[in-house]
C-alpha positions in Angstrom: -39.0 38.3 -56.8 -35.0 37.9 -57.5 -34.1 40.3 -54.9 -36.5 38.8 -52.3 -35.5 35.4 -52.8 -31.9 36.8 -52.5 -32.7 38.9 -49.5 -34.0 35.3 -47.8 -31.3 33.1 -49.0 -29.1 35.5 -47.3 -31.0 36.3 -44.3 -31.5 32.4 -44.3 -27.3 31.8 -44.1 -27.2 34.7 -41.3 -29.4 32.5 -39.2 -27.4 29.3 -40.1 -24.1 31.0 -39.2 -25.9 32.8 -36.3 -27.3 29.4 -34.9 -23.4 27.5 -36.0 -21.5 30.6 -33.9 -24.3 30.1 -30.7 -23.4 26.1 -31.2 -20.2 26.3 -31.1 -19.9 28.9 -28.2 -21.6 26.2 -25.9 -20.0 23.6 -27.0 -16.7 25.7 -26.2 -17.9 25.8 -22.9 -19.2 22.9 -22.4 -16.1 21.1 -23.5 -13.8 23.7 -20.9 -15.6 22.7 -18.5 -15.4 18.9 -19.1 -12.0 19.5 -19.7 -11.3 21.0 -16.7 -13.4 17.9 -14.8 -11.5 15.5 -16.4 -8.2 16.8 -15.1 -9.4 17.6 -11.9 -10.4 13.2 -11.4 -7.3 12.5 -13.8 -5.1 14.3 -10.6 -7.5 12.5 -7.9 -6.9 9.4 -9.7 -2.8 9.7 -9.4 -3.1 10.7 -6.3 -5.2 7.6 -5.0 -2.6 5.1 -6.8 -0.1 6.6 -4.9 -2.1 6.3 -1.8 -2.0 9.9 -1.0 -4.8 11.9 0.2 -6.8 13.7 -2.1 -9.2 16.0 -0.4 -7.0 19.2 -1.0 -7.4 18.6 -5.3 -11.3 18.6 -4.1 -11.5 21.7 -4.7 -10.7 21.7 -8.4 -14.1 19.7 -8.6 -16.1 23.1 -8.0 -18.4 23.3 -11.2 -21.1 26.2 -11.0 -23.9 25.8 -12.4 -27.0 23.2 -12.4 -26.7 21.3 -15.6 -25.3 17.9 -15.8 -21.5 18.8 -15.4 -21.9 20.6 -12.2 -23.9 17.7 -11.2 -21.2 15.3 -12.2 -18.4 17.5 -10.4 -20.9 18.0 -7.4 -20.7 13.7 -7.2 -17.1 12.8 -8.2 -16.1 16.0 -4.8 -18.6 13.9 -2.7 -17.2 10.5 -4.0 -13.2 12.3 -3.6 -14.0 13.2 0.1 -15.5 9.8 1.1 -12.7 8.1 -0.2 -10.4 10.5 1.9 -12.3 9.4 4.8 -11.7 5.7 4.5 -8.4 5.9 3.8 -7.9 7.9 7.1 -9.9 4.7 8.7 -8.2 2.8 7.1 -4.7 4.1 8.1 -6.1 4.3 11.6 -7.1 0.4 11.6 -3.5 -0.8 10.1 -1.7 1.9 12.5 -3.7 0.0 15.9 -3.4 -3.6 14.4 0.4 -3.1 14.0 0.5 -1.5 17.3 -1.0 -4.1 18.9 0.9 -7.4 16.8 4.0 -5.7 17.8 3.0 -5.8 21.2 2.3 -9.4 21.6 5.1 -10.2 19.3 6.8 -8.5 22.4 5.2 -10.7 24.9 5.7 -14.0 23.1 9.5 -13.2 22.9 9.5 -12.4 26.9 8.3 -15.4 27.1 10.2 -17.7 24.9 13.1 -16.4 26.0 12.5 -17.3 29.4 11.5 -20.6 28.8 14.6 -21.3 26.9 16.9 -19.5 29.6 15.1 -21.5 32.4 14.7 -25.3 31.3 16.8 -27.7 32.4 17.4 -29.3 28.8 20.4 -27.8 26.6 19.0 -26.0 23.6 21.5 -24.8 20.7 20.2 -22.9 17.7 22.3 -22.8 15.1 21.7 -21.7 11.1 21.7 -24.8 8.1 25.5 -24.8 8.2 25.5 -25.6 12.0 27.0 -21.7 13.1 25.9 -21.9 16.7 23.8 -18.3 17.4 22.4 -19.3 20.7 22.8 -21.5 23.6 20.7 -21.6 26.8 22.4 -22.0 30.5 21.7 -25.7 30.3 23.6 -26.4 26.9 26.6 -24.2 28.2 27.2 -26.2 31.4 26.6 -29.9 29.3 29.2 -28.5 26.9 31.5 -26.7 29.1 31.7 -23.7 27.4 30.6 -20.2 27.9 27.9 -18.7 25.8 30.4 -16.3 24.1 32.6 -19.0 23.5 29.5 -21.1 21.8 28.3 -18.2 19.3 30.2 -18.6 15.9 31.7 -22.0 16.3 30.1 -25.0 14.5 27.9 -27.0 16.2 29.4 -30.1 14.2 32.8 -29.8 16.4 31.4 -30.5 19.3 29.9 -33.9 18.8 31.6 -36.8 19.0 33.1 -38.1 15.6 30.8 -41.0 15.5 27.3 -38.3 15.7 28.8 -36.7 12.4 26.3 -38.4 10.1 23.4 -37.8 12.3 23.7 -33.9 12.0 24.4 -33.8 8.6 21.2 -36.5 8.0 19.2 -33.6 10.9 21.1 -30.4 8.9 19.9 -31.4 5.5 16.3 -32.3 6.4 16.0 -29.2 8.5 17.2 -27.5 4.8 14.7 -29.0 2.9 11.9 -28.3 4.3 
């Protein structure tokens, strides 16, 4: 009876360790291959903060297999390449709305610029300090002076000394606010 409860006890531990070595060996796997995973969407993830495409890490995503972690890797590829796709769109869109604000950013200055060359009134625009930047045709020939003779000088010289606390009364409101 001594050597057959001896001869179970030990064939008893074989089967523990046997079943412990079988445990861990899948769980060594398992945890490889959910390593593995969760470096392949750690990479993604870096890649999308810096707005970079990620559908060539996709690849990294390929998991064989049918068990939960292939279905897992088999979601976060099909999530990775959907995302791709929208920020393609997404590029596309802001690439044609710039495109097209530019354009009629273009058109508006056509025409301002013509309407400030052509009317009869004089115009001057000048920074807070009064540096005269631009004078229309009208404001040259009131002020008998050229435009290249306007740019640079302060608009404050020109008036008469009695307009001096108008323009700095209009110079400082125009600064405030």
């Amino acid at each position: 009876v001594t050597q057959l409860s001896l001869l179970l006890v030990g064939l008893g531990a074989a089967v523990v360790l046997l079943g412990m070595a079988l445990a861990l060996g899948i769980a060594g796997r398992l945890t490889r291959r959910l390593s593995t995973l969760e470096a392949s969407a750690a990479s993604i993830s870096d890649r999308v903060a810096r707005n970079l495409l990620v559908e060539d890490r996709a690849q990294d995503l390929a998991v064989a297999g049918n068990d939960e972690v292939a279905s897992l890797a088999r979601s976060v590829r099909a999530m990775t390449v959907a995302l791709d796709e929208r920020m393609r769109t997404n590029e596309r869109v802001y690439a044609e709305a710039k495109h097209e604000v530019e354009e009629r950013l273009r058109a508006t200055e056509v025409q301002y610029e013509g309407i400030f060359q052509s009317t009869t009134d004089g115009l001057v625009i000048c920074d807070f300090q009064g540096t005269i930047h631009a004078a229309n045709p009208a404001a040259c020939l009131m002020l008998g002076y050229s435009l290249d003779e306007l740019e640079g000088q302060c608009l404050e010289s020109l008036l008469e000394p009695h307009h001096a606390d108008v323009f700095h009364a209009l110079m400082e409101t125009a600064g405030s606010g």
